[in-house]
C-alpha positions in Angstrom: 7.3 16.0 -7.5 7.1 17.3 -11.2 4.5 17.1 -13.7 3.1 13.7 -14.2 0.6 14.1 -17.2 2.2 11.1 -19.0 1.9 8.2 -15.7 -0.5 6.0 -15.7 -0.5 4.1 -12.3 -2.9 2.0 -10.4 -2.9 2.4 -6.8 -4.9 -0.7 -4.8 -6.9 0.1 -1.3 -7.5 3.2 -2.5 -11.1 4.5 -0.9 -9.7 5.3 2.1 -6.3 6.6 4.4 -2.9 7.0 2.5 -4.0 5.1 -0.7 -7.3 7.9 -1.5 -4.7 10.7 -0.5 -2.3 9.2 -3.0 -4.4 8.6 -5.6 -5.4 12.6 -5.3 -2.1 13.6 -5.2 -1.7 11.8 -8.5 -4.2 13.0 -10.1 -2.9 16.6 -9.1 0.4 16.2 -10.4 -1.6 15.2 -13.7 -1.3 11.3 -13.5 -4.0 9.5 -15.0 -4.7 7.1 -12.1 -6.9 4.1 -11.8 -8.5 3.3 -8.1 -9.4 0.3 -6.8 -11.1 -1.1 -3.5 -13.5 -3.7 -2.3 -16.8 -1.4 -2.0 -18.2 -0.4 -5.6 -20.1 2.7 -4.7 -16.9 3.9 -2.6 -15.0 3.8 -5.7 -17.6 5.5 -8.4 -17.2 7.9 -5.9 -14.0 8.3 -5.7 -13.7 8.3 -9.5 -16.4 11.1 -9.5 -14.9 13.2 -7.5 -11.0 13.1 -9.1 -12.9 13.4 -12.2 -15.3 16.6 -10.6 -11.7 18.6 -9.8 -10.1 18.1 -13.2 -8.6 15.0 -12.8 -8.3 11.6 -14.5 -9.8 8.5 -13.0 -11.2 5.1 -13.6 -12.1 2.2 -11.0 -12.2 -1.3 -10.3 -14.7 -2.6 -7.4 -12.7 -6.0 -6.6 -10.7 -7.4 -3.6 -7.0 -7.5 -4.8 -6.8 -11.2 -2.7 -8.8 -12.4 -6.4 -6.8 -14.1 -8.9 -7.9 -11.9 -12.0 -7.3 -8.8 -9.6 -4.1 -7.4 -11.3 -5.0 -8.4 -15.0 -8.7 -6.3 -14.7 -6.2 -3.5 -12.7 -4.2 -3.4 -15.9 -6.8 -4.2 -18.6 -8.6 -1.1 -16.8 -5.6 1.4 -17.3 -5.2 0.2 -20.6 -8.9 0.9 -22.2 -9.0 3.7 -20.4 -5.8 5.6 -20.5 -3.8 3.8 -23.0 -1.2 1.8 -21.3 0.3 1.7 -17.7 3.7 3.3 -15.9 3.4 2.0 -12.5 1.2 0.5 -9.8 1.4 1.0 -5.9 0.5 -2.2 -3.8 -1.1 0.0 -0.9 -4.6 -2.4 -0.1 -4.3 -4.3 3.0 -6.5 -4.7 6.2 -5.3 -5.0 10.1 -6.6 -7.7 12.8 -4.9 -7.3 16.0 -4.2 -9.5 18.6 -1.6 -10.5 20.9 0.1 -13.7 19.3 -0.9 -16.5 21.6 -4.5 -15.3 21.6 -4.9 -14.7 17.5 -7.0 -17.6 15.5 -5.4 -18.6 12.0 -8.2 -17.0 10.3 -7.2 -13.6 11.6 -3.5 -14.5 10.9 -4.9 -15.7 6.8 -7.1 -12.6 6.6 -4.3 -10.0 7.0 -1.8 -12.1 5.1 -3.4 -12.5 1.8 -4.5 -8.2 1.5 -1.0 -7.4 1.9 1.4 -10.5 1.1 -0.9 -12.4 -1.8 -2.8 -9.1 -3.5 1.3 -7.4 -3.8 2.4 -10.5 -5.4 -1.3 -10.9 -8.0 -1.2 -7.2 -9.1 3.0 -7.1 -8.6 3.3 -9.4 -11.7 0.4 -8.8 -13.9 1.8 -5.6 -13.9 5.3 -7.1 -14.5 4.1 -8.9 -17.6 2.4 -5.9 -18.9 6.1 -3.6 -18.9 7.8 -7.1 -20.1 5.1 -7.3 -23.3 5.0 -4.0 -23.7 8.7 -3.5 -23.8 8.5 -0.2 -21.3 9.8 0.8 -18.6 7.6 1.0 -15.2 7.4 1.1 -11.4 6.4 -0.8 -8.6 6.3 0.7 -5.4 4.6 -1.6 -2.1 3.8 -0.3 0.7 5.6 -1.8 4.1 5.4 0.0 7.4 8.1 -0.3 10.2 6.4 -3.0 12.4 7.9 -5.3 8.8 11.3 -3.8 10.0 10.9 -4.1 13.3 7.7 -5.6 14.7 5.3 -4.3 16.7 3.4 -6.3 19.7 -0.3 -7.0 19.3 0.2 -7.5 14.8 2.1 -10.4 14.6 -0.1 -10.9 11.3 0.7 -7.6 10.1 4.0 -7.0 11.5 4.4 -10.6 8.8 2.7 -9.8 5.9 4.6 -6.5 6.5 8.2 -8.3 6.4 7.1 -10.0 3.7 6.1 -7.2 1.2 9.9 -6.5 2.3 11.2 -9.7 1.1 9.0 -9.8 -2.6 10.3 -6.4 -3.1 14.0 -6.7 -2.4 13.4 -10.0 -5.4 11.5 -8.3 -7.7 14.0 -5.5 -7.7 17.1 -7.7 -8.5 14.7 -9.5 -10.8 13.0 -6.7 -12.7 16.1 -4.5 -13.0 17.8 -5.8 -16.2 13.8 -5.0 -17.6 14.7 -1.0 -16.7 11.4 -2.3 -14.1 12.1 0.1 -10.9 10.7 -1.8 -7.6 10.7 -0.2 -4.2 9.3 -0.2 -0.9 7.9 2.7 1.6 7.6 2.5 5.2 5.6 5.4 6.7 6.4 6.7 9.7 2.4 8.8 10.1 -0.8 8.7 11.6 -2.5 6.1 9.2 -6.0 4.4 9.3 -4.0 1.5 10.3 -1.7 3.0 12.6 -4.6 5.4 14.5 -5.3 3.1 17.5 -1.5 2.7 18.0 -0.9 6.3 18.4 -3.9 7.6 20.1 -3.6 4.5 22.7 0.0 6.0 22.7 -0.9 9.4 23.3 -3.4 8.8 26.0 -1.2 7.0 28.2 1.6 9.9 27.9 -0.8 12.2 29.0 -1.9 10.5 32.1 2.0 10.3 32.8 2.1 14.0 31.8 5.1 12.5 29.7 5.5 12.9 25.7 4.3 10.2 24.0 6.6 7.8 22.4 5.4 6.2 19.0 7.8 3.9 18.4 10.7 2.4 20.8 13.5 -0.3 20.4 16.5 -1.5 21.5 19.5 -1.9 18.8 23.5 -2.8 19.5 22.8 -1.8 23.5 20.6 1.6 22.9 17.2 2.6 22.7 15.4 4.5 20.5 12.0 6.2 20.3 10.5 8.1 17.6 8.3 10.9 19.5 4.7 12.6 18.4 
C-alpha cells in the first residue's frame, strides 16, 4: 500500500479489533481518517492518540444502527478534512447461540450493526461521490461464516451473507458512477472470531491434534483451514 495523503475515509466500529488497527494503518500511510464507535471517550481517545503520532483524525461518538449515522460520518470528514474518498463498513457486534435456542432480540441486535449500519453509511456516502461528482470506495466487511456459515452465529453468519448480497448490488449499481464497492472476508484472529479459535485450540490440544479453524465439505471433499 502506497502513500495515501490525499484519502479521506471513514471507517465505522473503530475503537476496537480490525477497525482501530485499520484506522492506524490509515493514518500511517497518510490518510486522513475519521473514527467512529458507540463509546465517546473511546473515540476522543482514539483521535488523540492518531493525532499524538503524526496522524490525522476526527470522531463521531454514535451507533451506526441511527438513521443520521452516515450523513454526521460524512458531514464529519467534510468540515474536517475537506471532502471524502471512501468509507469501510467494519461496526458490527456478535450474540451467539445455537439457532433453536437464540431469542429474536439477539437475532435483531446483530442484524441491524452489520446489515442496517452497511446499508445507512453505504449510501450517505453514495450520495456524497454522486453530488460531488468523484470517484470513491466502499469496502464492507463480511467474514467466511457469510460464505459459508458457522454453527452457534446464525445471526451473524446472516447479517454476514447479507453485507455479501448489498455489496455484490451496490457494485453493479455504483459502477457506471466510477464508485468502487467490495467486500473482505478475513480469515484472523479477530475480537469476534477469539472464542472460536481459542475454544478451537483447546480442544486440539487435549487431542494432542492441530487445531482446525475452519472445516467444510464441498463437491464430496473436506476442507480445513489449520492455526
Amino acid at each position: 500500500m502506497g502513500d495515501l495523503t490525499n484519502e479521506i475515509i471513514i471507517v465505522t466500529g473503530s475503537t476496537r479489533g480490525i477497525g482501530r488497527s485499520t484506522a492506524y494503518m490509515l493514518t500511517e500511510k497518510g490518510a486522513a481518517v475519521v473514527v467512529n464507535g458507540r463509546n465517546e471517550e473511546k473515540v476522543e481517545q482514539l483521535v488523540q492518540d492518531i493525532r499524538s503520532n503524526g496522524g490525522r483524525a476526527a470522531g463521531v461518538a454514535k451507533s451506526v444502527t441511527e438513521e443520521d449515522a452516515g450523513e454526521q460520518l460524512v458531514q464529519e470528514a467534510t468540515s474536517a478534512f475537506g471532502g471524502l474518498t471512501g468509507i469501510i463498513n467494519n461496526a458490527g457486534i456478535t450474540k451467539d447461540r445455537i439457532s433453536y435456542r437464540m431469542d429474536i432480540e439477539d437475532f435483531t441486535k446483530v442484524m441491524d450493526p452489520h446489515v442496517k449500519s452497511t446499508f445507512i453509511c453505504s449510501t450517505e456516502a453514495t450520495r456524497y461521490f454522486k453530488s460531488a461528482g468523484t470517484p470513491g470506495f466502499i469496502l464492507n466487511m463480511t467474514s467466511l461464516a457469510g460464505l459459508i456459515g458457522n454453527p452457534g452465529q446464525i445471526n451473524y453468519s446472516a447479517a454476514k451473507a447479507a453485507i455479501i448480497g448489498m455489496t455484490m448490488t451496490m457494485a453493479k449499481e455504483l459502477k457506471r458512477n466510477n464508485i468502487q464497492v467490495n467486500a473482505l472476508s478475513p480469515a484472523a484472529l479477530t475480537d469476534m472470531t477469539r472464542p472460536l479459535v481459542e475454544k478451537a485450540q483447546e480442544s486440539a490440544a487435549s487431542n494432542n491434534e492441530q487445531a482446525c479453524l475452519l472445516g467444510y465439505w464441498h463437491s464430496g471433499t473436506s476442507s480445513c483451514i489449520y492455526l
